[in-house]
C-alpha positions as CSV (number, residue, x, y, z in Angstrom):
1,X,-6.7,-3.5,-10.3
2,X,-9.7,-1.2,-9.5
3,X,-12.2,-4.4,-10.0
4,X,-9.6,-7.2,-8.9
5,X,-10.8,-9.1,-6.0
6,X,-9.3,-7.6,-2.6
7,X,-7.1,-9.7,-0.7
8,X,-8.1,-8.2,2.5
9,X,-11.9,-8.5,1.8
10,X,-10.9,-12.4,0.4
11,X,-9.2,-13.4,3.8
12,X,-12.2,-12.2,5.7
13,X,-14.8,-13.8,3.2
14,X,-12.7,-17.3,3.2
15,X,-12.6,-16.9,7.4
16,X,-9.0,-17.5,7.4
17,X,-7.7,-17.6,10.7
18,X,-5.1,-14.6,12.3
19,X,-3.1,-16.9,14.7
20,X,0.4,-17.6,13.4
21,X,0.8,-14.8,10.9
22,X,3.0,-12.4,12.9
23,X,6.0,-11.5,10.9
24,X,9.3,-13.1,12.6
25,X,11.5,-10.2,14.0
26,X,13.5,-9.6,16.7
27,X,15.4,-6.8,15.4
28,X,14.0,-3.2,14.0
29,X,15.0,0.2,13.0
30,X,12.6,2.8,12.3
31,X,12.9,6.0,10.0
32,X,11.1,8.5,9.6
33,X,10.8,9.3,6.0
34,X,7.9,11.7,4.9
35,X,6.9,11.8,1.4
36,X,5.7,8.5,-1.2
37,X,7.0,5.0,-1.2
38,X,7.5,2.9,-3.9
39,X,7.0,-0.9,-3.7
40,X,10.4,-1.6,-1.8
41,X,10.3,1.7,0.4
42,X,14.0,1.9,2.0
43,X,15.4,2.5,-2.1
44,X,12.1,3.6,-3.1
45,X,11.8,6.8,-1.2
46,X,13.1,10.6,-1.5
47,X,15.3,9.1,1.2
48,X,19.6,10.1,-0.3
49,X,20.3,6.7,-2.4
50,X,23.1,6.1,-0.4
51,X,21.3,5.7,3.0
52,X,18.4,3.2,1.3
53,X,21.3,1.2,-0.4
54,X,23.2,0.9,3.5
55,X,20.1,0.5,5.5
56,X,18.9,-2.1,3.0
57,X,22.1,-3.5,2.9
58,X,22.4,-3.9,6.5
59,X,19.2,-5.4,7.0
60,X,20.0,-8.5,5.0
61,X,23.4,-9.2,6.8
62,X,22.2,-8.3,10.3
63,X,18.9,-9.2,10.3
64,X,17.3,-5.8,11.0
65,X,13.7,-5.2,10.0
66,X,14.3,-1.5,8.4
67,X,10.9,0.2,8.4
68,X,10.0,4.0,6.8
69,X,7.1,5.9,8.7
70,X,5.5,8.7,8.3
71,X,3.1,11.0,11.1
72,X,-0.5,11.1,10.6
73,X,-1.6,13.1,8.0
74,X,2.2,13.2,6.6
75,X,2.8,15.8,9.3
76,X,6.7,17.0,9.2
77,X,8.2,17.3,12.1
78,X,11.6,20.1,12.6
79,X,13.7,16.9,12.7
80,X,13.4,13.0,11.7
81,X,12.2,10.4,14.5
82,X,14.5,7.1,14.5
83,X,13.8,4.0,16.4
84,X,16.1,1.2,17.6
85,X,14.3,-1.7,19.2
86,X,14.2,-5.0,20.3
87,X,11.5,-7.5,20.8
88,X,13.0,-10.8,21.9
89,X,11.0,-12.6,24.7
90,X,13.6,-11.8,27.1
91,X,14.5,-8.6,26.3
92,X,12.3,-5.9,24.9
93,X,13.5,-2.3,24.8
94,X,13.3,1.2,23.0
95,X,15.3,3.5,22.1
96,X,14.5,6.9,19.9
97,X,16.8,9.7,18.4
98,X,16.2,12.8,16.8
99,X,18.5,13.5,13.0
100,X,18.1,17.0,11.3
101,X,19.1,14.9,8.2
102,X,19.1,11.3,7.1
103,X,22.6,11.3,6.0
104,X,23.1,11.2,9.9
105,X,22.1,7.6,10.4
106,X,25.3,6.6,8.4
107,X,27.7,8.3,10.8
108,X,26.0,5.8,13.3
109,X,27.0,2.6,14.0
110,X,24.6,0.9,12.5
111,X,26.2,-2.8,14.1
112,X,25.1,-1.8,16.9
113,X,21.3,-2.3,16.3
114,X,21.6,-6.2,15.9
115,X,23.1,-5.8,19.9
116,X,20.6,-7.4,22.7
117,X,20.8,-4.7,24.6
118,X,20.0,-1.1,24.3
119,X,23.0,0.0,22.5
120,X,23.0,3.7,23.9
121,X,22.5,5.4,20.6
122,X,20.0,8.0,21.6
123,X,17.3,8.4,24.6
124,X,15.1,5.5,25.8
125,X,11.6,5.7,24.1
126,X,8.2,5.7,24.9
127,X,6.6,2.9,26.5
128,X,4.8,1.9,23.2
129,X,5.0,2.9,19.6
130,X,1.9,2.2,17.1
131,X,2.9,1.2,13.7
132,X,0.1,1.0,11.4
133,X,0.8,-0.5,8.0
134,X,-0.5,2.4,4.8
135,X,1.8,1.0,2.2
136,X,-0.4,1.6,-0.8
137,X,2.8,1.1,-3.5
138,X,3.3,-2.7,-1.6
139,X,-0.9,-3.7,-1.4
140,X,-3.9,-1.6,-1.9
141,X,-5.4,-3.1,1.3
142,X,-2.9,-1.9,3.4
143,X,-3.5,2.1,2.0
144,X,-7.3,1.5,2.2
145,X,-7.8,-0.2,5.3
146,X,-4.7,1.1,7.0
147,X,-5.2,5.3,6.8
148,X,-8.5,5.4,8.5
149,X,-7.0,3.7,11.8
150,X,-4.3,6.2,11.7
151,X,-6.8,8.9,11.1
152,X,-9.4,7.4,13.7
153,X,-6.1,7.4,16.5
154,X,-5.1,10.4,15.7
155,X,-8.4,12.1,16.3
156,X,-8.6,9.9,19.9
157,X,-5.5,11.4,20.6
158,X,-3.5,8.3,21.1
159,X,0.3,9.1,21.5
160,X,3.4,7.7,19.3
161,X,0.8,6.6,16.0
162,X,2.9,6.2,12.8
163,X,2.2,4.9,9.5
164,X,4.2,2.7,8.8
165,X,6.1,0.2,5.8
166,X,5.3,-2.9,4.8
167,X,4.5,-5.2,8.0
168,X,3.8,-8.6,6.6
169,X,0.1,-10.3,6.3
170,X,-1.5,-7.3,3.6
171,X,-4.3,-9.7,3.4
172,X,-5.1,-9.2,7.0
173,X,-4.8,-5.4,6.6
174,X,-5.3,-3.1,8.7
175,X,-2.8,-4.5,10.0
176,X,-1.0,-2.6,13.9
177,X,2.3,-3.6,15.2
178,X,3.1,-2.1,19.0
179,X,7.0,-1.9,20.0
180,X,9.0,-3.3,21.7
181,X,6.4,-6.1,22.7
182,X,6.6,-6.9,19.0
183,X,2.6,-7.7,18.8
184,X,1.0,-7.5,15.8
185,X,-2.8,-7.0,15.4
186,X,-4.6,-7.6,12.1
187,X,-8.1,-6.9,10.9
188,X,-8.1,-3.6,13.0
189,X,-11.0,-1.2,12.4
190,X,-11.5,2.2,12.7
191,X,-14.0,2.6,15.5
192,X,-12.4,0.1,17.7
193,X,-8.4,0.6,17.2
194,X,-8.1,3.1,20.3
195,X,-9.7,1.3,22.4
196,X,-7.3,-1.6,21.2
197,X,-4.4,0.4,21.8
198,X,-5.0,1.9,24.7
199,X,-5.9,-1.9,26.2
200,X,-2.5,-2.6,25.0
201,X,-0.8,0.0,26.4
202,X,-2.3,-1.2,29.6
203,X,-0.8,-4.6,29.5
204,X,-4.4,-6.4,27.8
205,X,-4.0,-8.3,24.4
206,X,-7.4,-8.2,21.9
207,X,-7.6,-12.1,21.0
208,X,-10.1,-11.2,18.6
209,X,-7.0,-9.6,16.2
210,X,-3.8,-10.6,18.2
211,X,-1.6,-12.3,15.3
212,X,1.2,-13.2,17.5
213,X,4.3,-12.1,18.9
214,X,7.4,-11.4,16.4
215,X,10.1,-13.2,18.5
216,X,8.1,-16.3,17.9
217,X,8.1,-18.9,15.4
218,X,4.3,-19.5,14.0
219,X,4.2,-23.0,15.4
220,X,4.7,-21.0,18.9
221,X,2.7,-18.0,18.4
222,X,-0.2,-20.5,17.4
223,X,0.3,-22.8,20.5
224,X,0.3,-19.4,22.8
225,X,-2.8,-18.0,21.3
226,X,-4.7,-21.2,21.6
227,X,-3.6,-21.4,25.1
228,X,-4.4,-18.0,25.8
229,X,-8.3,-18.7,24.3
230,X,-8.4,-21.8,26.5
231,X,-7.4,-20.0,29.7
232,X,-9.0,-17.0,28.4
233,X,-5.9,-15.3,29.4
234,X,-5.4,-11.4,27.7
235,X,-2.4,-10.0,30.1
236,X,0.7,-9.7,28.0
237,X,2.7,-10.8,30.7
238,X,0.2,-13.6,31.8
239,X,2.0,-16.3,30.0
240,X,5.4,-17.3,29.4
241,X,6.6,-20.0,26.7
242,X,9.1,-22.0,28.7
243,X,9.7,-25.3,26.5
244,X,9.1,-26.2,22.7
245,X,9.8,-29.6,21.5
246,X,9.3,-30.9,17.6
247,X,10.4,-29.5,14.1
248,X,8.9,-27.7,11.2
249,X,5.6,-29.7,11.1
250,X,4.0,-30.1,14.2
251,X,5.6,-28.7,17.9
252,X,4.5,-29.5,21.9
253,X,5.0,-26.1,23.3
254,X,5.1,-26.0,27.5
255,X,3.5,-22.5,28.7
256,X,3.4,-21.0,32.0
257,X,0.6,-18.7,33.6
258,X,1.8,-15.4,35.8
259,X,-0.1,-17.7,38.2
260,X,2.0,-20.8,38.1
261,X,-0.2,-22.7,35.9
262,X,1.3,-24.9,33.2
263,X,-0.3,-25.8,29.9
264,X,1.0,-28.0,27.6
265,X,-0.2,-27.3,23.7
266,X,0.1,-29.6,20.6
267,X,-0.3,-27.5,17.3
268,X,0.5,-28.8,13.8
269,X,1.0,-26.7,10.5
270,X,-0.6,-27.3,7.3
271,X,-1.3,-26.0,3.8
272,X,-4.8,-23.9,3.2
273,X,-6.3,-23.9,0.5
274,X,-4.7,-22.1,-3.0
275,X,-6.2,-18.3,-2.5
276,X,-5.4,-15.3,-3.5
277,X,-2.5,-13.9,-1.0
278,X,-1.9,-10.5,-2.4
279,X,-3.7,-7.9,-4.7
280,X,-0.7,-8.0,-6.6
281,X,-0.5,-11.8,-7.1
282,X,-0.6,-12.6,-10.8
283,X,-1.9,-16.2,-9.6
284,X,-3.6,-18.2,-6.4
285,X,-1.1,-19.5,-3.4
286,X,-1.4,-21.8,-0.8
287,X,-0.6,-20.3,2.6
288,X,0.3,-21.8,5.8
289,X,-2.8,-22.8,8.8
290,X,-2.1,-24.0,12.5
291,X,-4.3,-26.6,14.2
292,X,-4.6,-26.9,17.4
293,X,-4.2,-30.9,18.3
294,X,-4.4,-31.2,21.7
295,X,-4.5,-28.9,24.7
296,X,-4.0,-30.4,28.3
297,X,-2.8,-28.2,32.2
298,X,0.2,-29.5,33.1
């Protein structure tokens, strides 16, 4: 593996494009688990066996992203940091508890995540949390590209910086998710990922690694992005998807601006070329692109 092509480094090279990659999610519960991950990090963790086996467990029948995190510089805290949250358009919110022991989580009712709304089982959050993806055990890149944008926000000082389990996209490693907006950012550097952040934080999206939202599909989180380059538009809140018509293969997506303005998008999805997707892929794959077809104001 030490001289195996990188994926990260092979994306880049190959100028694969970020729009449309952001993992679909709507749904999340975050642990903090210090210590080493193995490739599936919820069973493969010194979390107690029974708590992997019922988080995992949930996650499949509720559809819950479960994720393990960690403080910078494996820090331990005097108790454990959980996260409930929710990232669908209409309702994004936060909420964080404090357990002196993992066992805890199953005396919780764990149903309640999947709820749309805050479900009341701790405090509301912080206005943002920072995942960063360092899950060496799941893809190299993610380990190598991923702790020196911890360390790097750390040192800035930025608040709520975690790494974090297995995001989706290791080939576009580093790879930052912020909660609850559910946006992911891929390609992330050291030396700029505060100042990325802290745009965030203030309501500004960086187009130049914004991979999409999580509550929507690719076809949608394409469509958006493109609009948002065409109306050079980087307020979160400065456009709202409020129609999508089509199917698996192509989609017409209807967008509004904070300022009224419509824009109609027409985006169509396609295989790439066969690449390497992974560092662990024993063989080539062929991952999805977006093209943008047309792009008119409505």
């Amino acid at each position: 593996m030490a001289d195996a092509p990188r994926c990260a480094f092979l994306s880049r090279d190959r100028d694969e494009a970020l729009h449309g990659t952001a993992s679909r999610v709507q749904r999340w519960l975050v642990v903090e688990q210090p210590g080493p991950w193995g490739r599936e990090a919820v069973v493969e963790s010194r979390l107690p066996a029974e708590v992997g086996h019922v988080l995992r467990s949930m996650a499949r029948r509720l559809g819950v992203r479960v994720l393990l995190v960690r403080r910078p510089g494996w820090r331990r805290g005097a108790t454990r940091r959980v996260y409930v949250a929710r990232t669908a358009p209409d309702r994004q919110w936060i909420e964080q508890l404090d357990l002196a022991d993992p066992r805890e989580l199953l005396d919780l009712d764990l149903h309640a995540v999947a709820a749309d709304d805050p479900p009341g089982l701790g405090e509301p959050g912080p206005s943002s949390v920072h995942l960063v993806c360092t899950h060496g055990r799941h893809d190299a890149c993610c380990a190598d590209l991923g702790r020196p944008v911890v360390r790097a926000l750390d040192d800035a000082g930025v608040a709520e910086v975690w790494e974090s389990s297995h995001l989706g996209g290791d080939r576009f490693a580093a790879n930052l998710v912020c909660l609850p907006t559910g946006t992911y950012y891929g390609r992330v550097a050291p030396e700029s990922a505060a100042a990325l952040v802290r745009g965030h934080e203030a309501g500004v999206i960086d187009l130049e690694h914004y991979r999409g939202r999580s509550c929507l599909p690719p076809l949608v989180q394409s469509a958006e992005i493109f609009a948002r380059r065409h109306l050079d538009e980087v307020r979160i809140d400065g456009l709202t998807v409020t129609g999508v018509t089509g199917g698996a293969g192509s989609a017409e997506v209807c967008l509004a601006g904070a300022d009224g303005r419509r824009i109609i998008v027409q985006v169509v999805r396609e295989r790439a070329e066969s690449a390497v997707l992974t560092c662990s892929a024993v063989g080539q794959g062929q991952a999805w692109r977006y093209r943008l077809v047309d792009i008119t104001d409505g």
